[in-house]
TORLO-33350 format. One record per residue (C-alpha): residue number from 1; y, x, z. Coordinates in Angstrom, 2 decimals, m for minus. Example, Ala and Ser with C-alpha at 12.3 -4.5 7.8 and 13.67 -1.06 7.14 Angstrom:
! TORLO-33350
@i:1; north:m4.50; east:12.30; up:7.80
@i:2; north:m1.06; east:13.67; up:7.14
//
This chain:
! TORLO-33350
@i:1; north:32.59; east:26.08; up:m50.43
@i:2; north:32.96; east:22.34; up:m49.51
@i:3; north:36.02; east:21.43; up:m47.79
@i:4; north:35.24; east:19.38; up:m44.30
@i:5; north:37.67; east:17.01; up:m44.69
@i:6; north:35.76; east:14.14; up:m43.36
@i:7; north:37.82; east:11.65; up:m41.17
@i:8; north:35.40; east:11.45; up:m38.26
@i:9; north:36.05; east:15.87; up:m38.35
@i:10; north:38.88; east:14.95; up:m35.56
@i:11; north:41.26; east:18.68; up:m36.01
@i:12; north:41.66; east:20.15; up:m32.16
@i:13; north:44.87; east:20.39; up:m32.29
@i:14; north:47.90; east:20.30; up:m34.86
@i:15; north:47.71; east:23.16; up:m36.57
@i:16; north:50.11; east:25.33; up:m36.36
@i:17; north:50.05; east:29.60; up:m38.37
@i:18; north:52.56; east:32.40; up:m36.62
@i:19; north:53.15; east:34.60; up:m39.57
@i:20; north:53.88; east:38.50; up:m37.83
@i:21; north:56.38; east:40.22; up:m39.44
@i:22; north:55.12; east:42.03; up:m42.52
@i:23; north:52.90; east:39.10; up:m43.13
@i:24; north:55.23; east:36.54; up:m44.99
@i:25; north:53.52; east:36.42; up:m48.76
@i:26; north:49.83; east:36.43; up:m47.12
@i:27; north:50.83; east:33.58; up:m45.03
@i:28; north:52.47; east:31.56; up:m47.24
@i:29; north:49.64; east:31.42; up:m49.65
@i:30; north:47.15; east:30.58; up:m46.80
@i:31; north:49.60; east:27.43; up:m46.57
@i:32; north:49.55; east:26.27; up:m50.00
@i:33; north:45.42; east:26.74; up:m49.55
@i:34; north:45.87; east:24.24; up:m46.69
@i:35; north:48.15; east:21.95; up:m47.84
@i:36; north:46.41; east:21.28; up:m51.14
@i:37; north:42.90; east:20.53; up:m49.56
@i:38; north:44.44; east:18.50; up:m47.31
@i:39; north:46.66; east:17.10; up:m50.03
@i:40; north:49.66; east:16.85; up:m48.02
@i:41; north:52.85; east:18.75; up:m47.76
@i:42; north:53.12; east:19.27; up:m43.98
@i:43; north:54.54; east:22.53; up:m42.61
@i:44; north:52.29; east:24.42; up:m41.22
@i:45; north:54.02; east:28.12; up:m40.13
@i:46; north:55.96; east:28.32; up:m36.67
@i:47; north:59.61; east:29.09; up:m36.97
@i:48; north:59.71; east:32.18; up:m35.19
@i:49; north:61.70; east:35.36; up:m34.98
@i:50; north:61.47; east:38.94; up:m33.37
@i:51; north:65.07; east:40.28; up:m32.84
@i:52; north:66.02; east:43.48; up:m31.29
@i:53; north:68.82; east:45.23; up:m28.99
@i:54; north:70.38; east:48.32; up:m30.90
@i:55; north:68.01; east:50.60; up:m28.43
@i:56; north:64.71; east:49.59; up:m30.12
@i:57; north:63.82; east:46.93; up:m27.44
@i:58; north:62.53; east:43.72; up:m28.55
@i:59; north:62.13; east:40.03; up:m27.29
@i:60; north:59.80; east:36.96; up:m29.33
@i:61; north:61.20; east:33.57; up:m29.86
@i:62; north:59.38; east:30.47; up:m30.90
@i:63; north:61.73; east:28.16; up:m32.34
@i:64; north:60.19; east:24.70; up:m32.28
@i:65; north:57.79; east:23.24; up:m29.91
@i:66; north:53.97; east:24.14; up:m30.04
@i:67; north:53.05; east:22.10; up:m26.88
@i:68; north:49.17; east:21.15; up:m27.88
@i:69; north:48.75; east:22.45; up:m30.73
@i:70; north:45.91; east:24.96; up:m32.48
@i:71; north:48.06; east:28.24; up:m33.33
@i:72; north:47.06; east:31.00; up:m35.23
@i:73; north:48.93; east:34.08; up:m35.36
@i:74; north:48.19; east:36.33; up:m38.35
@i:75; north:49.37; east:39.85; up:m38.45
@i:76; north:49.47; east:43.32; up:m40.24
@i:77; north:49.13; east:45.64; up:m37.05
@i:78; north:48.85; east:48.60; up:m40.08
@i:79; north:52.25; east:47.30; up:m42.29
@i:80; north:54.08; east:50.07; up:m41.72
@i:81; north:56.64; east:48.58; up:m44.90
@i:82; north:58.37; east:46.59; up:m41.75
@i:83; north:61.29; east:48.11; up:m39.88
@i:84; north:64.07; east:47.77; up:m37.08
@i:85; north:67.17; east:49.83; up:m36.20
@i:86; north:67.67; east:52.00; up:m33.08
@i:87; north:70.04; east:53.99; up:m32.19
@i:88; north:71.94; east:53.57; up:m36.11
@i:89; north:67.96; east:55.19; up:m37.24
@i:90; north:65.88; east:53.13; up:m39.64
@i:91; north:62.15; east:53.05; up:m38.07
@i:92; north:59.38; east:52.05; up:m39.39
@i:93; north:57.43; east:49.77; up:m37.25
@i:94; north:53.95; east:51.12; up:m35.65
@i:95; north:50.97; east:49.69; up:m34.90
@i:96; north:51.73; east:49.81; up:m31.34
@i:97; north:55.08; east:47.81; up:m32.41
@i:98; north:53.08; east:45.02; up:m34.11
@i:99; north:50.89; east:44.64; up:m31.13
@i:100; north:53.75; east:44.32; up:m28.72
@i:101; north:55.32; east:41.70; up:m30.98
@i:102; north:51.69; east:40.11; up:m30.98
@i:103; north:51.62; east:39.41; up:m27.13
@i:104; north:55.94; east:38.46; up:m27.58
@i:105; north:54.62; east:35.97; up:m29.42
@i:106; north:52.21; east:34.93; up:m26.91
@i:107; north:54.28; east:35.01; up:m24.08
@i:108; north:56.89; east:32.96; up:m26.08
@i:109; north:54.56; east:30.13; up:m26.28
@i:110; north:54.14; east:30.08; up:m22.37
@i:111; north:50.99; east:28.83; up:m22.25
@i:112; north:52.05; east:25.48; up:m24.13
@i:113; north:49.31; east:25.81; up:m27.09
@i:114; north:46.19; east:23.85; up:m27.08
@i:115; north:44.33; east:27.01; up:m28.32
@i:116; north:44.99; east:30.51; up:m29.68
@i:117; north:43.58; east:32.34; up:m32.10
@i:118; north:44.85; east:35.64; up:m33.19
@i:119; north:43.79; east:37.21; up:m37.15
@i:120; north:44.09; east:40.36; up:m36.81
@i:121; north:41.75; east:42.04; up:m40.14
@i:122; north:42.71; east:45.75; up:m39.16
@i:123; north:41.86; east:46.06; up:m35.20
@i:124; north:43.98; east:47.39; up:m33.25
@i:125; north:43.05; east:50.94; up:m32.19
@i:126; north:39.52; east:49.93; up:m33.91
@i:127; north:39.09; east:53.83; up:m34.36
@i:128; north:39.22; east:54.67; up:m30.41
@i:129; north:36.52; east:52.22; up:m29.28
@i:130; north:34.54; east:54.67; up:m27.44
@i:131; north:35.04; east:57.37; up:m24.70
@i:132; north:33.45; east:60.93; up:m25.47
@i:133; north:35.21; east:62.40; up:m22.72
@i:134; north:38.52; east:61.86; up:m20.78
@i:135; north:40.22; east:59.83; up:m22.76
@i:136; north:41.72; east:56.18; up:m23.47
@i:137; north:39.71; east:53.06; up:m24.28
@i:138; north:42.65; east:51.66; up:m26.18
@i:139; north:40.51; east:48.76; up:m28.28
@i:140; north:38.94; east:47.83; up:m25.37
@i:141; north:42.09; east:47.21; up:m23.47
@i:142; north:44.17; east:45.27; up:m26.75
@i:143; north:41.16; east:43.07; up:m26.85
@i:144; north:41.43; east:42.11; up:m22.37
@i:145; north:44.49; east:42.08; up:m22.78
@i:146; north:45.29; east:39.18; up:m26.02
@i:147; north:42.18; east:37.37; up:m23.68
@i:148; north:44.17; east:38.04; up:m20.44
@i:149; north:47.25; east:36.07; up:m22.35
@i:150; north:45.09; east:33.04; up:m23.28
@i:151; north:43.22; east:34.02; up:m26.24
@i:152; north:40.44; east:32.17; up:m27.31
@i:153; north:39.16; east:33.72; up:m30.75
@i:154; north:39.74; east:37.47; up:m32.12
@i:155; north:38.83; east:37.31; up:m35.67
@i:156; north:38.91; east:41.11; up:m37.48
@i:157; north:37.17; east:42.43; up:m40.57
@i:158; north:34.74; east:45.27; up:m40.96
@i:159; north:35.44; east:46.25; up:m37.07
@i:160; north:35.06; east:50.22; up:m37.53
@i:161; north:32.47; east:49.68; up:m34.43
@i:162; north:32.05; east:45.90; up:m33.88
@i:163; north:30.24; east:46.78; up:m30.16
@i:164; north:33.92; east:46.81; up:m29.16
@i:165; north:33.74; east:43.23; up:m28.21
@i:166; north:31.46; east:43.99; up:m25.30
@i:167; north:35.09; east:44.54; up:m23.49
@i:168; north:35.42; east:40.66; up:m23.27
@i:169; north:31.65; east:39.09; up:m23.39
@i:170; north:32.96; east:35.16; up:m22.65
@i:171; north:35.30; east:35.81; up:m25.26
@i:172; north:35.36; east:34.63; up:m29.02
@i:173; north:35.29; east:38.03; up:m31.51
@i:174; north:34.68; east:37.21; up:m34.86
@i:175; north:34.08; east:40.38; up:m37.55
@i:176; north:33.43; east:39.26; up:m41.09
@i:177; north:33.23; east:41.74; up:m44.00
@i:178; north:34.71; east:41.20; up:m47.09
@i:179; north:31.15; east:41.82; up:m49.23
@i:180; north:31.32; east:38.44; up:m51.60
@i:181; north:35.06; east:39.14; up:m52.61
@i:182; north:34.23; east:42.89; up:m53.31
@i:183; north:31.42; east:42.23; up:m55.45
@i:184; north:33.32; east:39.50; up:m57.13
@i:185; north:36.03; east:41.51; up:m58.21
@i:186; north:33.63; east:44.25; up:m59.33
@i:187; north:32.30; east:41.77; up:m61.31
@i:188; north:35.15; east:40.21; up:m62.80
@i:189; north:37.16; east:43.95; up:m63.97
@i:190; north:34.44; east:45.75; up:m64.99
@i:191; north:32.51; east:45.88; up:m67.69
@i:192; north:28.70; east:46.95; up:m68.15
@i:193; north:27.69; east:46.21; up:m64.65
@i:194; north:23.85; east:46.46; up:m64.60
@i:195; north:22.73; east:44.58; up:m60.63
@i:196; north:19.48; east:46.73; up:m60.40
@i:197; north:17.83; east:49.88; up:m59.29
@i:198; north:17.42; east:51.47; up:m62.08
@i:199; north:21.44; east:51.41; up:m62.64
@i:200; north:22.89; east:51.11; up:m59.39
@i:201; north:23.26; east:52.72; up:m56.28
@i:202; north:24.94; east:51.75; up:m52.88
@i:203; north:26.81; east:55.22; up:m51.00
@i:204; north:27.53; east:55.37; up:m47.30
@i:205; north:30.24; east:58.01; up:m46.51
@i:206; north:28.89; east:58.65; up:m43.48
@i:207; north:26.28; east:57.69; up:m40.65
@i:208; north:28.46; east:55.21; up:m39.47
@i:209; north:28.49; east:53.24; up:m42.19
@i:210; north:24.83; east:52.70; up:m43.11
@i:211; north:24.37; east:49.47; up:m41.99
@i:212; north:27.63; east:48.09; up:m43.99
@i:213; north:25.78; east:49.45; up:m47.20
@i:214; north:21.91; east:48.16; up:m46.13
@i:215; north:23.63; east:44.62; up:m46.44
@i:216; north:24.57; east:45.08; up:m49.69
@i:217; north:21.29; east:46.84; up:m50.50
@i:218; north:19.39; east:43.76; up:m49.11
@i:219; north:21.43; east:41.50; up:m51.55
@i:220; north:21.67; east:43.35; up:m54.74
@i:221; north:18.16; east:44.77; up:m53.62
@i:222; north:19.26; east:48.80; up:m55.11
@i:223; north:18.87; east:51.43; up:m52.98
@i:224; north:21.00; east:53.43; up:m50.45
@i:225; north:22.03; east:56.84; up:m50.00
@i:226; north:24.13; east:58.22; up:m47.42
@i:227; north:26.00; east:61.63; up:m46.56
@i:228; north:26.66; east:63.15; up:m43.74
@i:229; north:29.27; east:64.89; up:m41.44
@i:230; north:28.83; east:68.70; up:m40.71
@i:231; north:31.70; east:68.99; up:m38.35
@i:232; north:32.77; east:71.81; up:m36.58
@i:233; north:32.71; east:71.22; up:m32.75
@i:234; north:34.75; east:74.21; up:m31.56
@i:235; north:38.00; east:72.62; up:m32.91
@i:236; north:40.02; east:69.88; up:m32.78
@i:237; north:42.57; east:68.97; up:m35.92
@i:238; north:44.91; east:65.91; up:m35.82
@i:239; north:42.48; east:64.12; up:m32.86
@i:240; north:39.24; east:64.80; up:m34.77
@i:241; north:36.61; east:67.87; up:m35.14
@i:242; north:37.34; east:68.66; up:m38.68
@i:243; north:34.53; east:68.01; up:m41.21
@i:244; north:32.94; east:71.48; up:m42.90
@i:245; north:30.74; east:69.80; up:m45.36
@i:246; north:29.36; east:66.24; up:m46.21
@i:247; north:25.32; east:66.74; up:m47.10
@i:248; north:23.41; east:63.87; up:m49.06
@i:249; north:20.71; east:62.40; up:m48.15
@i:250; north:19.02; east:60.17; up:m50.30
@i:251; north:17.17; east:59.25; up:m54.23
@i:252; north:18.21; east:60.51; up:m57.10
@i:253; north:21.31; east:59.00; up:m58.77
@i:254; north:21.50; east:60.68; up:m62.13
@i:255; north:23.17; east:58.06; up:m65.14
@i:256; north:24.02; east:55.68; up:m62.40
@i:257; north:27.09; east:53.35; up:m61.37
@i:258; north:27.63; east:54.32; up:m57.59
@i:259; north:29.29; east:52.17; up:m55.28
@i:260; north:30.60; east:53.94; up:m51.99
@i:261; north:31.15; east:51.16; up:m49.08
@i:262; north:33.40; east:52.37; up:m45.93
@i:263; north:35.76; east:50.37; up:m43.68
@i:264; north:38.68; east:52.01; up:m44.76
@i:265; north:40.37; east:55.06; up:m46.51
@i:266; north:43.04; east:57.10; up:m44.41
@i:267; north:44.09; east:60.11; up:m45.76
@i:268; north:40.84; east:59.71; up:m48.16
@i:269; north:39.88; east:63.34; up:m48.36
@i:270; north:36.37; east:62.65; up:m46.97
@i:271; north:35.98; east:60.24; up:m49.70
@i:272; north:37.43; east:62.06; up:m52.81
@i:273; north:34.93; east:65.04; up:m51.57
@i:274; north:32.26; east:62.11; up:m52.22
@i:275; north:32.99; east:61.25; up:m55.18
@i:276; north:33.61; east:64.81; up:m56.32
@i:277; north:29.82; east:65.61; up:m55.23
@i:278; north:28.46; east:62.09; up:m56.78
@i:279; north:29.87; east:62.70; up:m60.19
@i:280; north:28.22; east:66.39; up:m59.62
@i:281; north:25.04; east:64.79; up:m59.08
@i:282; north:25.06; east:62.62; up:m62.20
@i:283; north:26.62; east:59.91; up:m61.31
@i:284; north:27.70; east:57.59; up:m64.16
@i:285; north:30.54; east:55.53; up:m62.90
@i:286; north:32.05; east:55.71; up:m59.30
@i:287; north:33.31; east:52.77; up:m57.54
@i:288; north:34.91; east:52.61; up:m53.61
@i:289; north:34.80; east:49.51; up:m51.64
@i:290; north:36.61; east:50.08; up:m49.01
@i:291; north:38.41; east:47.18; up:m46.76
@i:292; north:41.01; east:48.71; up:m45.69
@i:293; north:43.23; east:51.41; up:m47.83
@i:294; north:45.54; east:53.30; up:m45.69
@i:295; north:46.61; east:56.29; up:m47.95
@i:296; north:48.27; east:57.94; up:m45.29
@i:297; north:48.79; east:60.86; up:m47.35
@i:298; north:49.64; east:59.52; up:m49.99
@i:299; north:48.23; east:59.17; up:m53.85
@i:300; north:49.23; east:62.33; up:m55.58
@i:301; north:45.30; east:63.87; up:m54.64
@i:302; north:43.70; east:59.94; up:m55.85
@i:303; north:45.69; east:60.72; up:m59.12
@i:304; north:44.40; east:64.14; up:m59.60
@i:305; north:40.54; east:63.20; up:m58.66
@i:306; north:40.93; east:60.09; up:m61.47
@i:307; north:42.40; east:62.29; up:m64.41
@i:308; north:39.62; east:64.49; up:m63.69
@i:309; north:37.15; east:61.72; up:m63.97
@i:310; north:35.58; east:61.85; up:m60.52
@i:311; north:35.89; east:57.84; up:m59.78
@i:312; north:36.81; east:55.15; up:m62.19
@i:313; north:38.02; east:52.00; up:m59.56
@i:314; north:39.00; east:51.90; up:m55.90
@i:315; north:38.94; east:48.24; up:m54.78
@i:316; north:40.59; east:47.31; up:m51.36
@i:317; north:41.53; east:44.16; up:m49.91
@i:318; north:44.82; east:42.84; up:m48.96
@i:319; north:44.70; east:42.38; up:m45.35
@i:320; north:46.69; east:45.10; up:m45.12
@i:321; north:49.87; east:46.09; up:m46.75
@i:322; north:49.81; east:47.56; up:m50.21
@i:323; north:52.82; east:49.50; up:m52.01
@i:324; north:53.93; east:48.88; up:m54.83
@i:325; north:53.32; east:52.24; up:m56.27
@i:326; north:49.29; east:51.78; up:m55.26
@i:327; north:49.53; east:48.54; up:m56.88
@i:328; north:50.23; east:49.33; up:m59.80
@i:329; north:47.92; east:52.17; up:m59.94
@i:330; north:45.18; east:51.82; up:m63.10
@i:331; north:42.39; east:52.97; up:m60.40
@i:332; north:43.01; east:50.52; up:m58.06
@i:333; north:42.23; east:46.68; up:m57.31
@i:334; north:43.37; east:44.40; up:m55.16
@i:335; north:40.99; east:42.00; up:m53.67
@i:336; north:42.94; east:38.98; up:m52.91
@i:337; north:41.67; east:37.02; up:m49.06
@i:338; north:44.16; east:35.10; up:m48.42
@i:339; north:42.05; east:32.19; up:m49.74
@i:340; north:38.92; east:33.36; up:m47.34
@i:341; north:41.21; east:33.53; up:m44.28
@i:342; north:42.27; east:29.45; up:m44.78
@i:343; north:38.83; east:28.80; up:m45.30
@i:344; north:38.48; east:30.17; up:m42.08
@i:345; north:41.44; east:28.41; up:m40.44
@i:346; north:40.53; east:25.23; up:m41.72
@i:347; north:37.12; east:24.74; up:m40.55
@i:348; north:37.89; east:26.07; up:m37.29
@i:349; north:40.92; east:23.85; up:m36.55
@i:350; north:38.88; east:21.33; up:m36.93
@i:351; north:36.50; east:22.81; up:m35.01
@i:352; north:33.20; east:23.40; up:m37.15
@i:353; north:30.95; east:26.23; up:m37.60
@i:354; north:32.16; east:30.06; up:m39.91
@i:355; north:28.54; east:31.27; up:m40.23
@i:356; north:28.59; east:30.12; up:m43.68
@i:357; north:31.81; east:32.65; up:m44.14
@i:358; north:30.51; east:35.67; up:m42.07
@i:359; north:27.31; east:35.66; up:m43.73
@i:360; north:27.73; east:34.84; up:m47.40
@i:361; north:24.38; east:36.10; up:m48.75
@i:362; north:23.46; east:32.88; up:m50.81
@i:363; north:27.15; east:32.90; up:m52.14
@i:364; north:26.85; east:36.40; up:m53.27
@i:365; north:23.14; east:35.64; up:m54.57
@i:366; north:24.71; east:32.46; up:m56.65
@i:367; north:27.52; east:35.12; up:m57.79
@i:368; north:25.03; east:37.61; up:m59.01
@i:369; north:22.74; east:34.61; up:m60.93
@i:370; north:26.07; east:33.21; up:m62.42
@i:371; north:26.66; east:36.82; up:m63.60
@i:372; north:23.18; east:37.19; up:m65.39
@i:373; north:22.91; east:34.05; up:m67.18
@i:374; north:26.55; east:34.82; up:m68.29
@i:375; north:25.42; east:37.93; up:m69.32
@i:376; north:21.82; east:36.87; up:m71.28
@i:377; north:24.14; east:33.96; up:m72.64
//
């Protein structure tokens, strides 16, 4: 991509990046992005600071003036590595704590900024967008409320349901999916990647997810398959009906490299049941793209499924917080975006168009021609 540096591109405001607690490495190489397109050494991230009282309670503080300028806060609602002292305890901060310290920051500014936008790649309660009976619309009332507060852009990746943003209609809601980075680290760690039919397949883990895997049918132009969820209805187990069996649907996949697509992996048994019945099936290779890895329950079961030989590479990006014991796991990648979100951040500070960025197709097209005349060379 082309940087619009242009001097008739007037910026709408000087820019100015809140890095959220959690967020400090992410932020600081979205900087150095900036700063070297722009090939000066300005300052772009907000002196600011979240202390709190001894009982848990918090206040925001924005330490230097933002009067006019274009802010962008950035933040890990899911960075659970971040934590605060109450009561003499050590607690690890929620994502309801990183959305409170979201709107501190907001109220901080007191309505001073020229324009906010708030990065948030996880949503906030993305997974209770919907009402099925009586219960909270908790996704739909984050989003009014960061627009209530003077919010002009929401930009999130791989929104588990993106029809979410029908809370605020006038509103800007940006969700971008991390396809072209995904394929390009597949690309660039592994080895013997055939991009066709006859050697590839594209998995969706569920119903849900079918249309994240037709896009990457439609550019790698392989077919999808898809499973899905017998649950039982007569139960409910940690806030869900638990799952009884996943069924395929689909082609046959036998000597194949499968790539399952999903938003994200929580406690990832759905998905280690997937790969357990793709390598079952024939499957040659398994890989996971997933955007988001939670490993809530940890990585003892990922350890077991990959000395069995179930799946060979789980790639995830780092919106999110990582461990370092996942890091340095030999199944797992990290897709680096720090250098997609300043893309992002510069073009829209200086207030051009992101289609380019949410729909990458001919990027991911050049990728894949780059690939084969590497390949035939």
């Amino acid at each position: 991509m082309e940087k619009s540096n242009e001097p008739h591109m007037e910026k709408v405001g000087a820019l100015g990046i809140i890095c959220m607690p959690g967020c400090e490495k992410f932020v600081e190489k979205v900087q150095n992005y900036i700063q070297d397109w722009r090939n000066e050494d300005n300052n772009y991230i907000v002196k600011t600071s979240f202390p709190r009282f001894a009982s848990g309670e918090a206040k925001g503080l924005i330490r230097e003036s933002v009067r006019g300028r274009d802010i962008y806060i950035i933040t890990d609602i899911f960075n659970y590595s971040v934590t605060y002292e109450m009561y003499g305890m050590k607690v690890p901060m929620s994502p309801d704590d990183h959305f409170q310290d979201v709107k501190r920051a907001i109220s901080a500014m007191a309505g001073k900024a020229k324009r906010i936008t708030v990065i948030m790649p996880m949503l906030y309660e993305g997974r209770q967008h919907k009402r099925s009976s009586r219960e909270s619309l908790d996704c739909a009332l984050a989003l009014k409320e960061l627009v209530h507060m003077g919010v002009s852009n929401i930009i999130t990746f791989d929104a588990h349901d993106a029809r979410v943003q029908n809370a605020i209609p006038l509103s800007g809601f940006d969700n971008i999916h991390p396809t072209y980075q995904m394929m390009k680290a597949l690309l660039n760690t592994v080895d013997g990647i055939q991009i066709d039919d006859e050697n590839l397949g594209i998995i969706s883990p569920d119903e849900g997810g079918v249309s994240r895997c037709l896009y990457y049918s439609s550019v790698l132009n392989v077919n999808v398959g898809m499973f899905y969820k017998r649950r039982n209805y007569s139960e409910i187990v940690n806030g869900s009906n638990p799952i009884e069996a996943h069924e395929y649907l689909g082609s046959d996949i036998k000597g194949k490299d499968i790539i399952v697509v999903d938003d994200m992996i929580s406690s990832g048994g759905s998905m280690l049941e997937i790969f357990k019945s793709l390598k079952e099936r024939g499957a040659r290779r398994i890989f996971a793209f997933s955007s988001f890895g939670l490993f809530c329950n940890g990585l003892e079961k990922f350890d077991e499924a990959y000395a069995r030989g179930e799946f060979d590479k789980i790639f995830t990006t780092n919106l999110i917080y990582a461990s370092d014991e996942l890091l340095q796991k030999e199944w797992y990648q990290s897709v680096d975006m720090s250098k997609y979100i300043s893309y992002i951040i510069e073009e829209l500070n200086r207030d051009q168009s992101i289609s380019s960025l949410i729909d990458p197709f001919k990027k991911i097209k050049e990728l894949i021609g780059q690939f084969s005349d590497k390949k035939a060379n």
